[in-house]
C-alpha positions in Angstrom: -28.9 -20.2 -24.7 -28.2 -20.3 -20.8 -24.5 -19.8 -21.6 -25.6 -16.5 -23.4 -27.4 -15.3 -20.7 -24.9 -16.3 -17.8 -23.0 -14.4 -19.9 -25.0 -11.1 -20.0 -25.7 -11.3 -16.9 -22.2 -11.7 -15.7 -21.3 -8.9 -18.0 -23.4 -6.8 -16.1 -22.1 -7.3 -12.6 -19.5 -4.8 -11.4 -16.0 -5.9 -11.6 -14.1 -5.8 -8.8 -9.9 -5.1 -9.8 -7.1 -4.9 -7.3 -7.2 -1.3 -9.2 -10.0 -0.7 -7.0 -8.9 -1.3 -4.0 -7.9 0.8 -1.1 -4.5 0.7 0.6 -5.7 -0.1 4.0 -7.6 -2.8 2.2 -4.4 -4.4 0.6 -2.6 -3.6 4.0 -5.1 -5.7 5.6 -4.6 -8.8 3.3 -0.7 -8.4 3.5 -1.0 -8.7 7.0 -3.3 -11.8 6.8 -1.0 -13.2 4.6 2.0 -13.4 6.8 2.6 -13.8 10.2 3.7 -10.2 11.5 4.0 -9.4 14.9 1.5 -7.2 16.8 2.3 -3.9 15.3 0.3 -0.8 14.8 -1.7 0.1 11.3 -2.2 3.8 10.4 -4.4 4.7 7.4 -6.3 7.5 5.4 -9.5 5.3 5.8 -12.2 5.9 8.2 -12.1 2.4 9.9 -8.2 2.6 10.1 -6.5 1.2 13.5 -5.0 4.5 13.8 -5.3 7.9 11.6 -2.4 8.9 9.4 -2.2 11.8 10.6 -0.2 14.6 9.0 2.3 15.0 12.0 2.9 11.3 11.6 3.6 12.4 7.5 6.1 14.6 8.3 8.3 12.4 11.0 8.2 9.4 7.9 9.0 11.8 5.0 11.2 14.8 6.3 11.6 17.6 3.5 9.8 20.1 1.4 8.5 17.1 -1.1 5.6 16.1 1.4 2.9 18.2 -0.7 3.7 15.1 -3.7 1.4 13.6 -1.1 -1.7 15.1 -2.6 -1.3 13.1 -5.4 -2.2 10.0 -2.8 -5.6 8.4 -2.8 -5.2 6.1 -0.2 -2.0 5.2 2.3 -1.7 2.7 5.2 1.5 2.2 7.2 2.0 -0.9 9.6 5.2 -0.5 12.0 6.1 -3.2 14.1 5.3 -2.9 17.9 8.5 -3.6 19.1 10.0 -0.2 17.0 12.0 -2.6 14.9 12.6 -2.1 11.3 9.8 -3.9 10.1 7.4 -1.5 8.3 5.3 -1.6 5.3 4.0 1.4 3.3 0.9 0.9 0.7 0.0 3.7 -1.7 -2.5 4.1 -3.8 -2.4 7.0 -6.1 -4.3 9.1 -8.0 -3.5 8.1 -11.3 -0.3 7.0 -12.7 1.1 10.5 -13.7 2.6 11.4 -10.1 3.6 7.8 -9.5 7.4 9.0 -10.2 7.2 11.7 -7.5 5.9 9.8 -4.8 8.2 7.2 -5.5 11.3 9.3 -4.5 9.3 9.8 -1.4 9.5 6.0 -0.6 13.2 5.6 -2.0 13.9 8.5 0.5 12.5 6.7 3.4 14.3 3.6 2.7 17.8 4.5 2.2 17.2 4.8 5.7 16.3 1.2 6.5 18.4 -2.2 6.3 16.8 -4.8 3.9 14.2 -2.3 2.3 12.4 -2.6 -0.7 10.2 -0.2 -3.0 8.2 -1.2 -5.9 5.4 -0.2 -7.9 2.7 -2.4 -10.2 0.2 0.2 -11.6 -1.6 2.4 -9.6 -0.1 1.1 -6.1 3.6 2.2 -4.4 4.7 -0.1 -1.7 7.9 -0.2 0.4 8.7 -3.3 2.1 11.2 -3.8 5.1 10.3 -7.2 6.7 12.3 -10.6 6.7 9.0 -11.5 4.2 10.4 -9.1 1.6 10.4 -11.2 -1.7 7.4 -13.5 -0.5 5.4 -10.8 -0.1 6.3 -9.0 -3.2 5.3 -12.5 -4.8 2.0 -12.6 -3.1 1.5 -9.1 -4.6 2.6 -9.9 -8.0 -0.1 -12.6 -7.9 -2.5 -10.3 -6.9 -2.2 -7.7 -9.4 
């Protein structure tokens, strides 16, 4: 009987999915993660470091293609301090039926950089370009 009502009563909570999460929020835990150097974190959040501006949007992503950006729920961007390549870009769209769009965005941006990678994993875009590349892509995976 207590198993049936722990049950119930866990059923009733609300359930907290990496779905729901914010990209500044999985930004945040990235950075936790691994050890980054002091570098600067933009977002779309209120509490963000910095504001993603859209002047900042249009120096990352040069082109007509910046309005696939409305499509976006939540971004955050972490460059390094020191202007190196190290940058990582979180997305989290809308829904899945832009993800293709905003993806060219990101494969844009890193044909530009040395030792970049872009995935996706549902609703979430992410372009990596660290010397943490496939360990944090693994921590991800894990997370999802």
């Amino acid at each position: 009987m207590l198993l049936i009502c722990a049950f119930i009563f866990s059923s009733c909570l609300p359930v907290f999915s990496e779905e729901s999460r914010s990209a500044d929020e999985i930004l945040a835990a990235i950075l936790a993660e691994f050890d980054m150097e002091d570098g600067y974190c933009y977002g779309t959040e209120r509490d963000a470091m910095y504001p993603l501006t859209d002047a900042l949007l249009e120096r990352m992503f040069v082109g007509e293609r910046l309005d696939d950006l409305r499509y976006v729920d939540s971004m955050a961007v972490y460059f390094s301090r020191r202007y190196s390549e190290r940058e990582i870009i979180v997305i989290r769209l809308l829904d899945m039926s832009h993800r293709k769009a905003v993806m060219a965005l990101l494969l844009e941006r890193a044909e530009k950089k040395e030792n970049a990678v872009v995935f996706a994993s549902g609703v979430y875009l992410y372009l990596l370009c660290t010397e943490q590349n496939e360990a944090i892509r693994g921590y991800l995976s894990m997370k999802n």
